[in-house]
Structure formats: structure tokens, C-alpha cells
ROMARBA-859538 format. One line per 10 residues: number of its first residue (from 1); their letters; for each residue y, x, z of N, C-alpha, C. Coordinates in pm, 1 decimal. Example, Ala and Ser with C-alpha at 12.3 -4.5 7.8 and 13.67 -1.06 7.14 Angstrom:
# residues 2
1 = as = -569.0:1319.0:780.0:-450.0:1230.0:780.0:-330.0:1320.0:780.0; -225.0:1285.0:708.0:-106.0:1367.0:714.0:3.0:1290.0:787.0
This chain:
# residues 169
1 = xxxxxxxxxx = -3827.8:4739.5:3781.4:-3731.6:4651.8:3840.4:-3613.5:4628.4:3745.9; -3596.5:4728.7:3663.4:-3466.6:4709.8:3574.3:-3474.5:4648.0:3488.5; -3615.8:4613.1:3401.5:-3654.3:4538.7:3288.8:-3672.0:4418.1:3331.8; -3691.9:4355.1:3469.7:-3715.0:4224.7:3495.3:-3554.1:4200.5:3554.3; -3481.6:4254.6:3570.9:-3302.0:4244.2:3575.8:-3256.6:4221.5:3437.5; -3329.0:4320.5:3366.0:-3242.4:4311.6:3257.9:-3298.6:4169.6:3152.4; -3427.2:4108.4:3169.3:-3486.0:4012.6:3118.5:-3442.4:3891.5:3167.9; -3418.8:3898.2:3331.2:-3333.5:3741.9:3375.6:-3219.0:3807.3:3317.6; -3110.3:3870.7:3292.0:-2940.8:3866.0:3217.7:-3002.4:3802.9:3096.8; -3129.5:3851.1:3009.7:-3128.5:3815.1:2869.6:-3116.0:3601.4:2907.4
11 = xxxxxxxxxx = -3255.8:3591.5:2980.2:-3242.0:3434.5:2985.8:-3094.8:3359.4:3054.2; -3037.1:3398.5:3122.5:-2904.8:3295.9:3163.1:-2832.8:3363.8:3060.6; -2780.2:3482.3:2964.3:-2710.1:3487.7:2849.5:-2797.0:3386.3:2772.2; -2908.4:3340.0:2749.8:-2957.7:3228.9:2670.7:-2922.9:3110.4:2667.8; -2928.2:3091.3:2764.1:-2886.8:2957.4:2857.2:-2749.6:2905.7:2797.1; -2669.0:3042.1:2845.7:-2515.6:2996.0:2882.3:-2458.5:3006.6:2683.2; -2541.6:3060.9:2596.5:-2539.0:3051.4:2465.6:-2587.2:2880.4:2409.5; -2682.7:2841.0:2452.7:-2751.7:2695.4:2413.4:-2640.5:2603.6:2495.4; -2570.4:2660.5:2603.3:-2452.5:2560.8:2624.9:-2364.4:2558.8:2563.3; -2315.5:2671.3:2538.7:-2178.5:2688.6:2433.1:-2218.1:2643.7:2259.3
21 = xxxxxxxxxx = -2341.5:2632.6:2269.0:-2344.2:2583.2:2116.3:-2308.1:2438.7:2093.3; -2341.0:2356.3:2210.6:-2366.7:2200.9:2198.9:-2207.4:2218.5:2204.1; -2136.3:2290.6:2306.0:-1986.6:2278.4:2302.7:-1920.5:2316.5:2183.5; -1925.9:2390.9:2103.6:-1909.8:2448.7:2009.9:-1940.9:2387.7:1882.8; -2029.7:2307.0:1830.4:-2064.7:2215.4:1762.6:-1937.6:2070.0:1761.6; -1951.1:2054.5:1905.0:-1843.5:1971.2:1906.8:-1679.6:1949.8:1870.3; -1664.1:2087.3:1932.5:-1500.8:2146.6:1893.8:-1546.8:2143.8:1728.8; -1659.2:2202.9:1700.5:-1556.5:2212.5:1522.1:-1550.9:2101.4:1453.2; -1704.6:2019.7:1498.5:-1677.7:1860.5:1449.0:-1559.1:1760.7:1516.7; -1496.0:1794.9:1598.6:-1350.1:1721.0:1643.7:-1248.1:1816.6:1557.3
31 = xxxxxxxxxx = -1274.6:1922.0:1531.8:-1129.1:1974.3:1381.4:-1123.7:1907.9:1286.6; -1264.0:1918.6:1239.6:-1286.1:1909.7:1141.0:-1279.2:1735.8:1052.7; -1264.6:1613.4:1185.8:-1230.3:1509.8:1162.7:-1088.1:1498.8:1186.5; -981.9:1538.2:1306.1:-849.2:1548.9:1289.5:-840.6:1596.3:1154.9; -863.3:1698.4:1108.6:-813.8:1764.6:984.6:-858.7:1695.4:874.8; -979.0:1599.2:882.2:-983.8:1500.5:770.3:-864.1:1379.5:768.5; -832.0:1336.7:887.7:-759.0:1233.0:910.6:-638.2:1280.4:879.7; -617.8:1380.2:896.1:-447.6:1459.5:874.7:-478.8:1406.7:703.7; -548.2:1456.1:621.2:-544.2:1478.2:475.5:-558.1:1329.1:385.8; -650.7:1235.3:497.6:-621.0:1146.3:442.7:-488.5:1072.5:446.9
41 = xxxxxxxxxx = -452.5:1084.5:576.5:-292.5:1018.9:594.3:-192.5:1064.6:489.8; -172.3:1165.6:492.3:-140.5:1290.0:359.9:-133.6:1234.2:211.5; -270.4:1201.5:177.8:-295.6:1165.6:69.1:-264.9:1012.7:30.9; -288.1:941.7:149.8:-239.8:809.4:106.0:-58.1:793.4:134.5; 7.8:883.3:166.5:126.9:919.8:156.1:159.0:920.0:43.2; 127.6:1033.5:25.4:177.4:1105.8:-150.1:149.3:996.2:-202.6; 15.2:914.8:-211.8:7.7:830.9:-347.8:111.3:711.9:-346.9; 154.8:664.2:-217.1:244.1:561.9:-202.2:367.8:597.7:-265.2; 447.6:760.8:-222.1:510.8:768.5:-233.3:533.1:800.5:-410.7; 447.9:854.9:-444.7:474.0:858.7:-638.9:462.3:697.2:-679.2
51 = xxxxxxxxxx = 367.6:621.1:-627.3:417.8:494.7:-720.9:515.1:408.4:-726.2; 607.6:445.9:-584.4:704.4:375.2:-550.3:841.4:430.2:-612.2; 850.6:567.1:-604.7:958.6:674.0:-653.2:929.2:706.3:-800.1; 818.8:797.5:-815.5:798.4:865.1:-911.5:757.5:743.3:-1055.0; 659.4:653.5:-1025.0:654.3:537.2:-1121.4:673.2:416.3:-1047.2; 810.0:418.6:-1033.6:809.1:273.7:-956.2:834.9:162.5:-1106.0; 805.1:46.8:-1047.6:794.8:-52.0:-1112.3:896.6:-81.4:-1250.1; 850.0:-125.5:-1294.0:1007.8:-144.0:-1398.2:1051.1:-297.8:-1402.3; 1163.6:-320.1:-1354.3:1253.7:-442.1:-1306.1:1316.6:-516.5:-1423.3; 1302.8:-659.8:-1404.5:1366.6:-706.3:-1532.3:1485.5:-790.8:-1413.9
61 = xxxxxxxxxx = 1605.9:-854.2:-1464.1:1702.1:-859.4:-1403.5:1797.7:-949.9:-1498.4; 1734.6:-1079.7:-1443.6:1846.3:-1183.3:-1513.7:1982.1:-1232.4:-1383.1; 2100.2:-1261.5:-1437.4:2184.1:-1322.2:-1331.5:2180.7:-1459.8:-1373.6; 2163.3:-1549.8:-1254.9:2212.2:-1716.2:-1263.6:2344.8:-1713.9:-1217.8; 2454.7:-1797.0:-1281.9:2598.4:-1779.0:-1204.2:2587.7:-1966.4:-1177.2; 2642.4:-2044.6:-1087.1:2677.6:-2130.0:-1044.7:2831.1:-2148.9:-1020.1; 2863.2:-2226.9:-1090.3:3055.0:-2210.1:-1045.2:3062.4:-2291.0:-1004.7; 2937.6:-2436.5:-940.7:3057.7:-2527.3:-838.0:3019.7:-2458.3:-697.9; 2945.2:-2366.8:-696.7:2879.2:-2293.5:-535.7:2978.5:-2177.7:-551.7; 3005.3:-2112.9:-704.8:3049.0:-1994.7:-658.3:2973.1:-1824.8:-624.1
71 = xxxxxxxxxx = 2838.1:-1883.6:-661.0:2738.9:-1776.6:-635.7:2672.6:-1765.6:-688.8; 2592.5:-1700.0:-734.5:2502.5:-1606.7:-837.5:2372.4:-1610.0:-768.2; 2253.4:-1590.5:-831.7:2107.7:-1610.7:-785.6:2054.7:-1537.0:-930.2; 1979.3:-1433.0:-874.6:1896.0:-1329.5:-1002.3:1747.5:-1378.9:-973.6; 1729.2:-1365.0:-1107.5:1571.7:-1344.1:-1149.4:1517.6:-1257.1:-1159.1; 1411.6:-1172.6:-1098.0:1405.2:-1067.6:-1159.0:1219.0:-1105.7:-1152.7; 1195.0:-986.2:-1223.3:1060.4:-970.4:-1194.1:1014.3:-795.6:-1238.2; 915.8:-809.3:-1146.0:869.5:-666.0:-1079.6:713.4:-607.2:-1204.9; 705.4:-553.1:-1264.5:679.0:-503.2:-1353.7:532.0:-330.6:-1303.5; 430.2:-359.2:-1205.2:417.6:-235.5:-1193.6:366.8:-178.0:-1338.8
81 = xxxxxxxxxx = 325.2:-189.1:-1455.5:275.1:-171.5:-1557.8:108.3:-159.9:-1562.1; 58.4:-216.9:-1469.6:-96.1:-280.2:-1548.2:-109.2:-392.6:-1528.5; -117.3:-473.4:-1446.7:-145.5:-628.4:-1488.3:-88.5:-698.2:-1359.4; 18.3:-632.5:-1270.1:61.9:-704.0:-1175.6:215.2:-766.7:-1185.5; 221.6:-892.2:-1195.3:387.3:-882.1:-1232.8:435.1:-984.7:-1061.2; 542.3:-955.6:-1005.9:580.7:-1008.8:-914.3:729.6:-1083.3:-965.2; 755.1:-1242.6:-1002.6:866.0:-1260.6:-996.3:930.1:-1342.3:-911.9; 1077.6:-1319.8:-882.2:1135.1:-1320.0:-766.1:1285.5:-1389.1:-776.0; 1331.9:-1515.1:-712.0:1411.8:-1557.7:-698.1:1518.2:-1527.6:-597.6; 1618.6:-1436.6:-599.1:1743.5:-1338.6:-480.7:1834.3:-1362.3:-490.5
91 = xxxxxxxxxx = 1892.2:-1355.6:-389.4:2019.6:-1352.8:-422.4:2063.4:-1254.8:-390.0; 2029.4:-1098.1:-414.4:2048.9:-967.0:-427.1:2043.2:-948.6:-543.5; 2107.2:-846.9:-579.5:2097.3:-842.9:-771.4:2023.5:-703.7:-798.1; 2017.1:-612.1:-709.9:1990.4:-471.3:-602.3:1846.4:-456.0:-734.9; 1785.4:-338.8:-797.7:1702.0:-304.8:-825.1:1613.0:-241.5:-776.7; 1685.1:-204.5:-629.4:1606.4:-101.0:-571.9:1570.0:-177.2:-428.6; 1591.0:-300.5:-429.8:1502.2:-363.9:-343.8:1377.7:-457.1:-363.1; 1306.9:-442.6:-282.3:1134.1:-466.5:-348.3:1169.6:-616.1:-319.7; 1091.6:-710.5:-326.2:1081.9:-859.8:-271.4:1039.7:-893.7:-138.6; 1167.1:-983.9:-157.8:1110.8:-964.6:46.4:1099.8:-1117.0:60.3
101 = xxxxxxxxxx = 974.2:-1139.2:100.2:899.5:-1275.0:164.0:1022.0:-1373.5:283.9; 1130.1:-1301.8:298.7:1211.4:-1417.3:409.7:1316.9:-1412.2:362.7; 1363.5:-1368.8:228.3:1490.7:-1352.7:194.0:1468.2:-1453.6:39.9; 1387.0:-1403.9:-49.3:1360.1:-1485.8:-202.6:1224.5:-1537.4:-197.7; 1243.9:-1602.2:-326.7:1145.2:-1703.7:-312.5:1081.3:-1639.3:-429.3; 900.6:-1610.6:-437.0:849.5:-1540.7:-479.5:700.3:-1572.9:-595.5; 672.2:-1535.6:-648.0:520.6:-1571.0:-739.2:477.4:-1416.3:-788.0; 331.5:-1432.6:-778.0:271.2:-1292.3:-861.1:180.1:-1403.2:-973.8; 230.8:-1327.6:-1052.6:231.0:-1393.8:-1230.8:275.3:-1315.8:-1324.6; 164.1:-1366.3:-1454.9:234.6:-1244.9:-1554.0:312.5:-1372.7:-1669.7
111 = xxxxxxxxxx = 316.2:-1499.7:-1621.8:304.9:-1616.5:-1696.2:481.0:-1667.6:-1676.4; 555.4:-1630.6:-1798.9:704.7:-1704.6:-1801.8:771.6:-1818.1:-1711.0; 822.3:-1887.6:-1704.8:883.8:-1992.8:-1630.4:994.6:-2045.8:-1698.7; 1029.6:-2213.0:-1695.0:1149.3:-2253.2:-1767.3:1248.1:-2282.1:-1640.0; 1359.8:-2280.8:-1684.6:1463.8:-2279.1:-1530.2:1563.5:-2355.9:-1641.8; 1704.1:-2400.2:-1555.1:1832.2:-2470.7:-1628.3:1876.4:-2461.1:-1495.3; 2004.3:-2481.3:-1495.8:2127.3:-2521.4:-1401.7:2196.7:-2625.5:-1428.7; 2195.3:-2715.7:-1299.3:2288.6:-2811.4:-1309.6:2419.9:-2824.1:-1172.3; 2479.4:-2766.1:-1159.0:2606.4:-2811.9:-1056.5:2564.9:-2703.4:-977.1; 2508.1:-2686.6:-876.5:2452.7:-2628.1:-745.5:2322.2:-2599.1:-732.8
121 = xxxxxxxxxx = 2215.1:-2644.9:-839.3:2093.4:-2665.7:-861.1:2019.1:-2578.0:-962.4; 1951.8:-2522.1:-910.4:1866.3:-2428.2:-982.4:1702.6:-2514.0:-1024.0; 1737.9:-2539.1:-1127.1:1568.2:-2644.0:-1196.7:1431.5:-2517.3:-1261.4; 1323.1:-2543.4:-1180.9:1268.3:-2400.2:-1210.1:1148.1:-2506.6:-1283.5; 1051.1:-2497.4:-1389.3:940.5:-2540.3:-1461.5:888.1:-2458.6:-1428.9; 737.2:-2438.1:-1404.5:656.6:-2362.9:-1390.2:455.1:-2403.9:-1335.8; 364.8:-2318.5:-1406.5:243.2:-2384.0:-1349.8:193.8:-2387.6:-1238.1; 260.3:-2272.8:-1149.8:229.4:-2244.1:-1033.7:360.3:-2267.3:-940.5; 380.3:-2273.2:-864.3:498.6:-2299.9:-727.0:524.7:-2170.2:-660.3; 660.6:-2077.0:-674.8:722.6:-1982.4:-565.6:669.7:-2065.1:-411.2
131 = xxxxxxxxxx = 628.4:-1917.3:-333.4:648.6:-1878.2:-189.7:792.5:-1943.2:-172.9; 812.6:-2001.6:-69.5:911.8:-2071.9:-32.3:993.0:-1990.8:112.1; 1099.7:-1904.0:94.9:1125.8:-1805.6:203.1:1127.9:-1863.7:358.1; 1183.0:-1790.2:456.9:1169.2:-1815.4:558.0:1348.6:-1870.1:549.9; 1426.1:-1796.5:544.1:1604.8:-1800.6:485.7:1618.8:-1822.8:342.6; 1619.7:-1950.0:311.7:1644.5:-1974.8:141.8:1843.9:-1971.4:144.1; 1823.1:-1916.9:1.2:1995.3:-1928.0:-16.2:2057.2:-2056.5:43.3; 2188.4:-2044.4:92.2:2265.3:-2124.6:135.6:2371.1:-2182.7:-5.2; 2415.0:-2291.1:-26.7:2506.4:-2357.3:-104.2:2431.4:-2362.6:-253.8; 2291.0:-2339.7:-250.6:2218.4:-2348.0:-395.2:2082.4:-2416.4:-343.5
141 = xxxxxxxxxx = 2021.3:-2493.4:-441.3:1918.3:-2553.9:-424.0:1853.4:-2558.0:-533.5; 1680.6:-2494.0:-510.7:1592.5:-2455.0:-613.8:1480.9:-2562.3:-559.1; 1503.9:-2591.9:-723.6:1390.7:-2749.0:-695.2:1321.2:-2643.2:-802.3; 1149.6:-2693.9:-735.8:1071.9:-2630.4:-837.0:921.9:-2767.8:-907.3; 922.0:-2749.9:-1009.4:859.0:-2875.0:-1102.3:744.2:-2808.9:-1105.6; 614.8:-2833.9:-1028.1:523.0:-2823.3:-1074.1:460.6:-2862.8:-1217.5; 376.8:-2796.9:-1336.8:361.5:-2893.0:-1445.6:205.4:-2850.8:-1464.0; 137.6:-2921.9:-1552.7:1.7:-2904.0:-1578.5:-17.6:-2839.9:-1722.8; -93.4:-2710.8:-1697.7:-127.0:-2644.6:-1814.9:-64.4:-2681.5:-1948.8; -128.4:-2858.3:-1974.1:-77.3:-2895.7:-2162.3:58.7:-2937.8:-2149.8
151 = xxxxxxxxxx = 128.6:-2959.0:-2053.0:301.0:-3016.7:-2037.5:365.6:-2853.1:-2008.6; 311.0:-2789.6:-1922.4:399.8:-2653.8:-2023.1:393.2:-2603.7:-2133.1; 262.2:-2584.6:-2180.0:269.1:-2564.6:-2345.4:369.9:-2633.9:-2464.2; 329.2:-2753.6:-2372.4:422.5:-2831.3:-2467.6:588.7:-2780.3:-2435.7; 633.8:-2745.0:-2330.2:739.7:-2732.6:-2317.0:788.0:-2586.1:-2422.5; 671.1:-2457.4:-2438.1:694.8:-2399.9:-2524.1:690.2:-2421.8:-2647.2; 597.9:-2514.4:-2716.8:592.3:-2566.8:-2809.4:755.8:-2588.9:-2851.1; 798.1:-2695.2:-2774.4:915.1:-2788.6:-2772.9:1095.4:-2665.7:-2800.9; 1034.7:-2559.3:-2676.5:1121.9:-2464.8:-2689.0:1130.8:-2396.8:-2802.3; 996.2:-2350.3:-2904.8:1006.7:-2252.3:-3055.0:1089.6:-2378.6:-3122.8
161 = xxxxxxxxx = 1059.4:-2507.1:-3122.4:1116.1:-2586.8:-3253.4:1247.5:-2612.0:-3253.9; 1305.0:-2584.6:-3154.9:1453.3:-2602.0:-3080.0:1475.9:-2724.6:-3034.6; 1405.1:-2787.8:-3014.0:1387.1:-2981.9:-2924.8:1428.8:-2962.3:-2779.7; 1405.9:-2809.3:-2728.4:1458.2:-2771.4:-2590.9:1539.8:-2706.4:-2550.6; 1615.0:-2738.5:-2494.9:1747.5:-2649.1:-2385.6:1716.6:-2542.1:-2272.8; 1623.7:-2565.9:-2245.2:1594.9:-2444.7:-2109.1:1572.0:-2321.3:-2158.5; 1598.9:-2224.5:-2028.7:1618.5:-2090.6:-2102.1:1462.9:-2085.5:-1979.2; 1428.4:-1946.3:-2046.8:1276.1:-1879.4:-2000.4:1307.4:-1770.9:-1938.5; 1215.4:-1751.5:-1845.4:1193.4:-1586.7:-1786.9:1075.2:-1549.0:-1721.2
């Protein structure tokens, strides 16, 4: 009588083992994905945060001054050092602010641009056309000249021989 007692404890300890495994399987595969998701969040942290801090971009930083407006408008352009260049029309002069889509007017290009000032007017040459903000500066106006591939060349051309006035950036 004791061996057939003690043989049903062995089968429901069986039982109640083949349940706890399926449960048990589960708990470690639910750690074990939180704890992936923790590391990836983690990791795409850190990497954001070194390229932004640790190698952030290197900024180039021209000032436009206007004296019948009275106000200043920078050029800058954003530099991450392999083949992305972002340049940016602000009227922040700030290095440590990135480009912001509703404030300046924007291009990703690694390709120069001719600009001049006249009165209130910012004259931009270029092959491609700035993002046009959501809030463009107030008391300045940036006209931008679309041109075709051989009429900017030529405009550099024109610029080495000294036949041209516009300054580059």
C-alpha cells in the first residue's frame, strides 16, 4: 500500500514539475527579452549620446550683418565628419544648437553656395533650394536662385578669375 502511495506522490510531483516547466520557460524567456530591451535602449543611448557630446559635429559659423534691418543672420554648416554636411540659414549664432526645421532654413549638402547682401536681402545661389521654415526671420528676406549645374560652375569659374563679387560658403 505504501509503494502505490508513494508512486501516485511520484506522478502528481511529475505533473506539477511538467507544469512548472512550461511556466518556468516562460518567466526566463520574459527576462531575458526585458533585459534585452533594457540593453538595447542602453546602447542606442550611449551611442547617441557620444556622437552628439563626445564627437559632436564640427560647426562652421559665418555672420551676415544687415544694417538697414539691423540684424544679423549666420551661416553655418554642420560638419558630422564623414560625408554628411547640414547647412543652415539662423538667426541664432549659438553652436550648440542643432538645426531646427521651424526656426532656419536648411539643406544637407556637401556642395558650397554663393550668397551677397543687398539692403534687407539675403541673395543665396545655389543648385539645390533650402527647406523653407515654418517661422522665417522677420525684417530679412532670403531669396534663393535656383541655378543649373554649368551656370554654377560658371559662377565659380567667374569667382577664381575675380569677374565676381559674391562671397561663398
Amino acid at each position: 500500500m505504501s509503494v502505490v502511495l508513494l508512486m501516485d506522490s511520484y506522478d502528481k510531483l511529475g505533473a506539477i514539475q511538467e507544469k512548472m516547466k512550461g511556466k518556468t520557460l516562460v518567466i526566463l524567456l520574459s527576462i531575458c527579452l526585458v533585459a534585452g530591451l533594457i540593453w538595447v535602449g542602453i546602447s542606442i543611448d550611449y551611442w547617441r549620446v557620444l556622437h552628439f557630446i563626445i564627437w559632436r559635429p564640427q560647426v562652421t559659423i559665418r555672420k551676415v550683418h544687415f544694417p538697414g534691418a539691423d540684424k544679423n543672420l549666420y551661416l553655418k554648416a554642420y560638419h558630422d565628419g564623414l560625408n554628411r554636411t547640414v547647412k543652415v540659414i539662423s538667426e541664432s549664432g549659438s553652436r550648440f544648437t542643432g538645426p531646427d526645421s521651424e526656426e532656419d532654413f536648411m539643406l544637407s549638402t556637401q556642395q558650397d553656395f554663393f550668397y551677397e547682401t543687398n539692403g534687407d536681402t539675403l541673395k543665396v545661389y545655389l543648385p539645390e533650394i533650402f527647406t523653407t521654415p515654418g517661422n522665417p526671420p522677420e525684417g530679412i528676406v532670403v531669396q534663393q536662385y535656383l541655378l543649373e549645374n554649368p551656370d554654377y560652375m560658371n559662377l565659380y569659374d567667374k569667382r577664381r578669375k575675380g569677374d565676381l563679387h559674391l562671397d561663398i560658403f
